[in-house]
Structures are given as C-alpha cells and as structure tokens.
N, C-alpha and C positions, 0 to 999 in steps of 0.2 A: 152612541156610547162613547165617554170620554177615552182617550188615548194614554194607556201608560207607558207603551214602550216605542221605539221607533228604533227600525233596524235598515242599513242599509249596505247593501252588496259595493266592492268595491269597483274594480276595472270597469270603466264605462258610466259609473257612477257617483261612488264617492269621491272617486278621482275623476280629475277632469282628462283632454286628452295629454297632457303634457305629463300626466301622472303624478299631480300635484291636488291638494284638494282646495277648493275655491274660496277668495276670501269669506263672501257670502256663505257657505256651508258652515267655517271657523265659526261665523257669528253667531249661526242659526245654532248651531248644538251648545253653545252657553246660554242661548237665551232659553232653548230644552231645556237645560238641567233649572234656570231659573226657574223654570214654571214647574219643575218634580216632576221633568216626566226622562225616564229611562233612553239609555243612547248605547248602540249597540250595532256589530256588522255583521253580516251572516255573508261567509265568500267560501269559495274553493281554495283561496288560499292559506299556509298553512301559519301554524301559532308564532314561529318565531318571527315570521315577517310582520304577523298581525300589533303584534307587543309595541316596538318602537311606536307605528302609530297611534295604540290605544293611549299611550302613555300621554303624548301630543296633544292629543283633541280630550282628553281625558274618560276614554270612551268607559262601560260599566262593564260591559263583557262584549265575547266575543265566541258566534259560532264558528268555528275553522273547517278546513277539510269538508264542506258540504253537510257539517254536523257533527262528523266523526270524532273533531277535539274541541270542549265547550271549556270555556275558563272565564275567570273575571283576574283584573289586577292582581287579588291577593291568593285566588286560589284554580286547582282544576276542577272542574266540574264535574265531567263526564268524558270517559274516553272511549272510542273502539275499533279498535285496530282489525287488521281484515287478516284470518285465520293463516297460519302458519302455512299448511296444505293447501289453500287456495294460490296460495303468494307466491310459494313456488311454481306451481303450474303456470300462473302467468308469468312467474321469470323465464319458465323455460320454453312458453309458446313464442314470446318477445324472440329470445332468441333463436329458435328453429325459423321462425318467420317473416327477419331483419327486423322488426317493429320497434321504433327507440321507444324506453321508459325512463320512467324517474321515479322514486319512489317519496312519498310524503310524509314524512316522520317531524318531531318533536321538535328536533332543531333543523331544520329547511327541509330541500328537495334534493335528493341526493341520485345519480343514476345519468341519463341523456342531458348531456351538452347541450343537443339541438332542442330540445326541451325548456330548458333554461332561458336560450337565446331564442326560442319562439316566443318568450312573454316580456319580452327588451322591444323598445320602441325602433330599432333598428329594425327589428324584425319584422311588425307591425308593415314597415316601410315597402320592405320585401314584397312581404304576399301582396298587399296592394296595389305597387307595380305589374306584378305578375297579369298575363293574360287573363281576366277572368273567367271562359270559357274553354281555356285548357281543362281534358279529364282529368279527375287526380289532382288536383291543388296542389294540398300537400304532400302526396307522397311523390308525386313526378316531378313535382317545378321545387316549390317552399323546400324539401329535403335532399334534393339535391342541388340546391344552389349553397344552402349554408352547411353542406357534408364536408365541405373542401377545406373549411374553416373551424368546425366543430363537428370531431370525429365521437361516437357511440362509446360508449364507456362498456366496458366486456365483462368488468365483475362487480355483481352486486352480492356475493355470496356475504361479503361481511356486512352490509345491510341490513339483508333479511331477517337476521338474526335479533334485531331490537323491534318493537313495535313498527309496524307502519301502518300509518294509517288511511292512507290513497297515493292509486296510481293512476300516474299521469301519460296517458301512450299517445303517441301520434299517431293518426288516422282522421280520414275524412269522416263525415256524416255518413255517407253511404256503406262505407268499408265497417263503422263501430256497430251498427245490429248485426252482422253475420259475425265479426268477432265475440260478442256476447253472449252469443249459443255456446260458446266454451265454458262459458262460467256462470252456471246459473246463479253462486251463491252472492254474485255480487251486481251492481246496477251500474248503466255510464249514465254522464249530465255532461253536456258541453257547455262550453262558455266562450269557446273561440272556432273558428272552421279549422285550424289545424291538429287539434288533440282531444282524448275524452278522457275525462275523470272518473274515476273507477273505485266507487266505493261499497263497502256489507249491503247486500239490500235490505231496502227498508229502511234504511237512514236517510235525510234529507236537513235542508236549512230547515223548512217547516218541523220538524220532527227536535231538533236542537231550540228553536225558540221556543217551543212548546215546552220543554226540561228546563229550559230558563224561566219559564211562568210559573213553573213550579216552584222554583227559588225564589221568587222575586214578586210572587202573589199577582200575576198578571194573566190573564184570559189573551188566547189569540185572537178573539173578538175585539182584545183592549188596546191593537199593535197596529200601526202604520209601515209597512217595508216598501223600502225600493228598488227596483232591477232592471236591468236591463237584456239578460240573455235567458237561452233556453232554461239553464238552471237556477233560473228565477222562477219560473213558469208556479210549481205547488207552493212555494211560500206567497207569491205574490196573492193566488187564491186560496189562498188557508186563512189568509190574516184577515183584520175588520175591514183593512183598508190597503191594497194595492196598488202602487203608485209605478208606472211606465216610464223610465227616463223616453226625451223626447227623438232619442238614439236608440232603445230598445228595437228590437224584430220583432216582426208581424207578429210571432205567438204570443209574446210578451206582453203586446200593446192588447192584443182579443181579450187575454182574461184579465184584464187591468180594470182597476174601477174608476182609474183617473191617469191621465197621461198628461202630464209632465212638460218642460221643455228641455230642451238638448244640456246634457253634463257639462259644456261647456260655457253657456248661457244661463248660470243659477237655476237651473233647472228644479234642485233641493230645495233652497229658499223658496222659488216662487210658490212649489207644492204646501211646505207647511204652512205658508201665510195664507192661500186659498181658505186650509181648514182651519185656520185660527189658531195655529199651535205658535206662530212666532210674531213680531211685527217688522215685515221686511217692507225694507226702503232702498230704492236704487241707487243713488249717489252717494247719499251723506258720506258715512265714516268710512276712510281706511283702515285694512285691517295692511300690519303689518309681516313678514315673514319670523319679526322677532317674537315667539309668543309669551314671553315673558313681556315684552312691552307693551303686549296685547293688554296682560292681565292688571296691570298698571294703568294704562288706559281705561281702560271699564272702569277701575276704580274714581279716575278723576272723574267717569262720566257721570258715576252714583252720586259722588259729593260736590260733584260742581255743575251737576245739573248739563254738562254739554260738556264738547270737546274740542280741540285747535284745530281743523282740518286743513289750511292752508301755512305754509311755513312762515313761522314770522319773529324777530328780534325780543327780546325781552328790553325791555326800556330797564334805565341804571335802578330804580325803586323795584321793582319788581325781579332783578337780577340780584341786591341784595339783599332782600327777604331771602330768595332762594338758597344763596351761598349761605347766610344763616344758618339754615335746615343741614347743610351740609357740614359745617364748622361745627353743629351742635353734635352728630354725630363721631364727627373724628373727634371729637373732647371726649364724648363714653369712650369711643376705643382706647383712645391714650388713659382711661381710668382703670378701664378694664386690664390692657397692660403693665400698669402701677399696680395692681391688683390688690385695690382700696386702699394700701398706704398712701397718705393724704400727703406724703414731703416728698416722694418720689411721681406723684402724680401735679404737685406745684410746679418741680424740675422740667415734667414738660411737657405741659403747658406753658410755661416760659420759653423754652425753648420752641415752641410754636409758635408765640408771639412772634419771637429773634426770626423761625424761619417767614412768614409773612412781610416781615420788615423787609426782609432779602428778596424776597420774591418779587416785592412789586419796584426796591432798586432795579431788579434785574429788566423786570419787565421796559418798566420806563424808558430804561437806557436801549431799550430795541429799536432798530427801525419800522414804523408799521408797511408791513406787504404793501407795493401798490397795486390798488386796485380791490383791495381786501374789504370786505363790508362787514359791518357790525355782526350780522346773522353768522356769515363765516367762521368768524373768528369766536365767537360764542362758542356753537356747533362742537369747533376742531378740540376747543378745551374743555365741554363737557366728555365727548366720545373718550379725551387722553383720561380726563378724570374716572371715567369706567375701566378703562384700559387697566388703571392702577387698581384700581379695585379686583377685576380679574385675577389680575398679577398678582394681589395681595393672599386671595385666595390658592392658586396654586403654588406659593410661598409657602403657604399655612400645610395645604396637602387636604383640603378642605373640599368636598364636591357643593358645588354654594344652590345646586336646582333645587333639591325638597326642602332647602332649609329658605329659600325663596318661596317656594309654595305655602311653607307653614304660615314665613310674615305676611303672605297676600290673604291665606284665607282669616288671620288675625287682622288684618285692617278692612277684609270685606264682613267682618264678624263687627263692624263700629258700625254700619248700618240698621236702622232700627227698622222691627216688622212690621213699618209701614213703606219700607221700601226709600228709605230717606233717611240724610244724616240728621242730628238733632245738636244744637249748637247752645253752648252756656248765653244766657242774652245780653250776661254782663261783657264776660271776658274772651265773649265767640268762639271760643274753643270750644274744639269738638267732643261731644259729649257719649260715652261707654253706654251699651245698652248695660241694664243689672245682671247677668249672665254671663258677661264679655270677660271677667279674671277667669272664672270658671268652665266657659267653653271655648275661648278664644287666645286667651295669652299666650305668644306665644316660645315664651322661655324655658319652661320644663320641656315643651316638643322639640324645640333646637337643640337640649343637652342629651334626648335620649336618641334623634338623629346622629348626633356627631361618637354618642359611644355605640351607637350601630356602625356608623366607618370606621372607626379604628377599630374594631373588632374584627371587621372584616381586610384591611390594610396587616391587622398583625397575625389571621391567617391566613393571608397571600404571602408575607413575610416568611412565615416557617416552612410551609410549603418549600419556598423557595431557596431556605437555609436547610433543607431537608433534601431536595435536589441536587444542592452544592457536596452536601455529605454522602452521596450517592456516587454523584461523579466524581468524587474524591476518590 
C-alpha cells in the first residue's frame, strides 16, 4: 500500500547526536513533500519546542506530548490535558516523596531544573560517565551529581492551574511501575533512563496519528514512522510500516519491520530510498545550514538541471550577466520609491549612474589585498551585497522570511507539470505555466503579508503606549 504520511520521533532520530537534524534528512523531507506525501513528528516533546522546527523543515503537523497536543502550522487539533484531581495528587506524591517534576503545557516545561538539564547534552554526558552498574542511576548518581547545580523548584501551585498536559518525573525504569499504582488514570512511556512521561491513559503517538488520518484522509496502514525508544514501541506497530533507527533498543528494533542505520549515519534517508519514497545519493549535493539558500538552490537545481558543488569564480561574462539581474532589481526599487512618478524616478536613476561612476573611481584607486584571489573578493562583495539588503530590510522594519517564502514558491510555481522549465525558443526566456498570475504571482501575497506586520507592530505599539499610560 502506497505511503501517505511519514512521521518521525525526534531525540535519537530526527535529530542526530549533536541535536541537529542531518543534512540528508533536510533533503529527504523536500523531496517528501515533492512526491505529496505528508511529513510529520510524533515526540514526547512539547508544542512550543516543536513549532520553531516545524516551521524549518516545513513540517505538516505535529503530535506533541506523546499525543496529548496535535496541531498543524495553522491550527490546534486536539488537546488533552490530564484532569485537575489527578494533577494534583501527583503534585503532591512528587512532593511528599523528593521526586522532581516538570510539568508539560502549551508554552514549554515548567517545574524540575534537573528535569530540564537532564534533556541538555551536558547531561547526556553525565549519566554516560556515570558507573553503569551503580543501583539507582538516576536517582543516586544522575540526581545527585546535578542537585548541586540545579536545585528542585517547590511551587507549582501557579502551574497547575492552566492546562497541562504531561508530566515529566524522574525515576528509573524500575522505580516508574511501583510509582504508577498510584495513578491508575494515567500511563508512563520513557524515552530516556532517567525520567517517565506521564500521560491520560489511553493516549499515545499511535492514537494522535490516527486523529491526524482523520484530518488528513490517511489510514495507518498508509504511514511510515520512525523511532528509536521505548515510547516508540505502539506507533512503531500500529503503522504500515515501522522503521528502527539503527540506535533504537532491543524492544524497538523486535517489533520494527525494518531497521534502519544509526541517526548519525542518514539512517532516515537510507530508510526512505530502501522503499522508494525518495532518491538518495551519497555525496552529491550539500545542503547548507542557510535554509533559505537551501530553497534557492533547489530552484537553480529545477531550472538548470544541476548544481555548483565545488566553490569556483564566476569569470568577467558570467559576473556581469549577474550584476545585471541585480542593477535590474535596484532600478524597480528606486521606481518603486519614486512611486511611479517618472521625473522623480529619472532623478535617480541618474543619480545611480553618478553613484556607479563613483564607486568603481573608488574602487580602482584601491590597493588590491595581497595575496587576494578573484573567488575572495567576489565572495566578500556578494555576502556585503546581502548584508545591505538585510540592513535594508530592518531599516524598513520589514520581517523579509514569509515574504521570502511567497517569492520562492512563486518562482517554484515557473516550473511546468512535467517537472521542468520551459523556455521561449526565440528569446529563451523563461516561460509561465498558464495558471502562474493566478496561482502563483506573488505581489498581492507580499501586500497582504506586510499589512499582517504592521497590524501586528501597531498592536505591540499600543499595548506598549498603554503600559506607559499605566506606569504613568
């Protein structure tokens, strides 16, 4: 059965160890969406952490909290917070019993220190030094080595009182089934040896993808997930297809229907080229950490059929074609800033002329760097040329990322549904599929981007002339 969604747990997987996600994975989830098929993570961790990176990889949604909180970009899905009466019982066995917590809500993990700093790679560090055949892990060695440093936080009373929707306790494996007879109404899942996750039972990852298939018209028979820890274990056998990072534990890799290699080693890419959902390639392209250059890239790759992978000079013909492309663009802005009067918009552009005249007096009369090569000096005056552009931008008060995103999917919108540009044969320019004004242009989405920010600039504004009239 074809694959419509693909979901993948973070720590140990999406991420690598470094806690970065790998360029190979970057690539693998664009060529996902290329092929229409759904991209999506299912973690214990909670939404507001999850957000910055959906936004990144441009994920479709996101299970949080082990299911607890479902959302996509534009909206919430499904929430379920763990009853009022429970909540407190466990606030108060926590504390009769030293046990640190944290609690999982909306906007982060609020509650244990040590908590916090058990999921920091420092941490990580820690326990793995640690003897590993000391009793008690973590509560004798792991909690008290970092007590000394991050002390238990004593009031969650003002917490409680907003939704939450898991808790995070420290305790070993052994220690979380005898704590769990206290609470029938809720289940633990770990994902690390020093804490359990403590959610409603009857919720799960499996249980939240499933309420996403429901959105999204996808069977869990139609889903590829992948995991690595114990609370992978029912998603990984619920779904069509089960995939083991090649770091998963022994439970993980039993009910897996395919194992994987190590999170650190494209583990993800190798998986989906196995089944045919991507075409991975070892070496070729780098991805870069700029993802905006990313998405620029892919486009030169669509229209020019390949891409530069080793650094090399542009030759004088081919540098001014480019600076062309560039001079055509600051001419719309200077028109645009005339704002279409034609004798204010002559002024300067003349005055562009004058400063070009000037610029390359100036330049001439420099000494060139010794030692300096063509590629360098290229380089150092595109990056100042960006530089200004930025600066132009937060001069304006401008945020320039979605209004970036609109131009890129309007020039990925010049691509025709056969996956290739199509070019006039007289005058080789690039040629509009017929739908490209109307699904693609992207000038009315740039004007109602920018009066979405100043609408929200001119209620931060008041707000903050409302504050001043307060403290007044």
């Amino acid at each position: 059965m074809a694959t419509k969604a693909v979901f993948f747990d973070l720590d140990g997987t999406l991420f690598t160890g470094t806690r970065n996600v790998a360029a190979t994975t970057r690539r693998a989830i664009v060529e996902l969406h290329k092929n229409k098929i759904l991209v999506g993570v299912a973690t214990g961790r909670g939404p507001a952490f999850v957000l910055p990176l959906m936004e990144t990889l441009e994920l479709d949604f996101a299970v949080t909290y082990n299911g607890q909180y479902i959302f996509t970009p534009k909206k919430v899905l499904a929430t379920r917070p763990i009853d009022k009466t429970t909540l407190r019982e466990v606030v108060d066995y926590a504390g009769k019993n030293g046990r640190d917590i944290s609690l999982g809500m909306a906007d982060g993990v609020h509650g244990s220190s040590l908590v916090k700093f058990g999921e920091t790679r420092t941490a990580q560090v820690i326990a793995g030094i640690l003897p590993k055949k000391m009793s008690g892990l973590t509560k004798n060695s792991f909690k008290n080595v970092v007590r000394k440093v991050k002390p238990q936080s004593k009031n969650l009373s003002e917490d409680i009182r907003k939704p939450v929707y898991q808790v995070i306790m420290v305790a070993t494996s052994a220690e979380t089934a005898e704590i769990m007879t206290h609470f029938p109404e809720l289940e633990a899942t770990r994902s690390n040896d020093y804490s359990a996750d403590l959610i409603s039972r009857g919720n799960s990852k499996l249980k939240g993808i499933a309420r996403l298939g429901k959105e999204f018209d996808f069977d869990l028979s139609e889903v590829m997930a992948f995991g690595d820890s114990d609370n992978d274990l029912a998603m990984l056998s619920g779904v069509g297809q089960g995939i083991a990072m090649g770091n998963a534990t022994p439970n993980v890799k039993a009910v897996a229907s395919y194992i994987t290699d190590h999170n650190n080693a494209d583990g993800i890419a190798k998986a989906l080229a196995h089944f045919g959902l991507i075409n991975f390639k070892h070496a070729a392209s780098f991805i870069s950490k700029d993802d905006q250059f990313n998405k620029v890239k892919e486009f030169h790759r669509l229209m020019d059929g390949k891409t530069q992978e080793m650094p090399r000079v542009y030759l004088p013909e081919e540098a001014s074609h480019r600076a062309g492309f560039k001079v055509e663009e600051i001419v719309e802005f200077l028109f645009a800033a005339a704002n279409a009067d034609v004798a204010v918009f002559d002024d300067l552009t003349e005055k562009l002329h004058s400063a070009i005249d000037t610029a390359a007096t100036k330049v001439k009369s420099k000494p060139v760097p010794e030692g300096e090569n063509a590629l360098t000096g290229e380089v150092d005056a595109l990056l100042d040329l960006l530089y200004f552009t930025y600066g132009s931008f937060a001069l304006m008060g401008v945020d320039p990322h979605e209004v970036f995103n609109l131009v890129h999917k309007a020039n990925l919108g010049k691509i025709f549904p056969d996956g290739k540009p199509h070019f006039d044969p007289e005058t080789h320019k690039i040629l509009k599929p017929d739908n490209w004004a109307k699904d693609f242009a992207p000038e009315d989405k740039i004007e109602t981007e920018l009066e979405r920010q100043i609408r929200v600039a001119m209620s931060k504004l008041g707000k903050l002339d409302k504050q001043k009239a307060d403290d007044f």
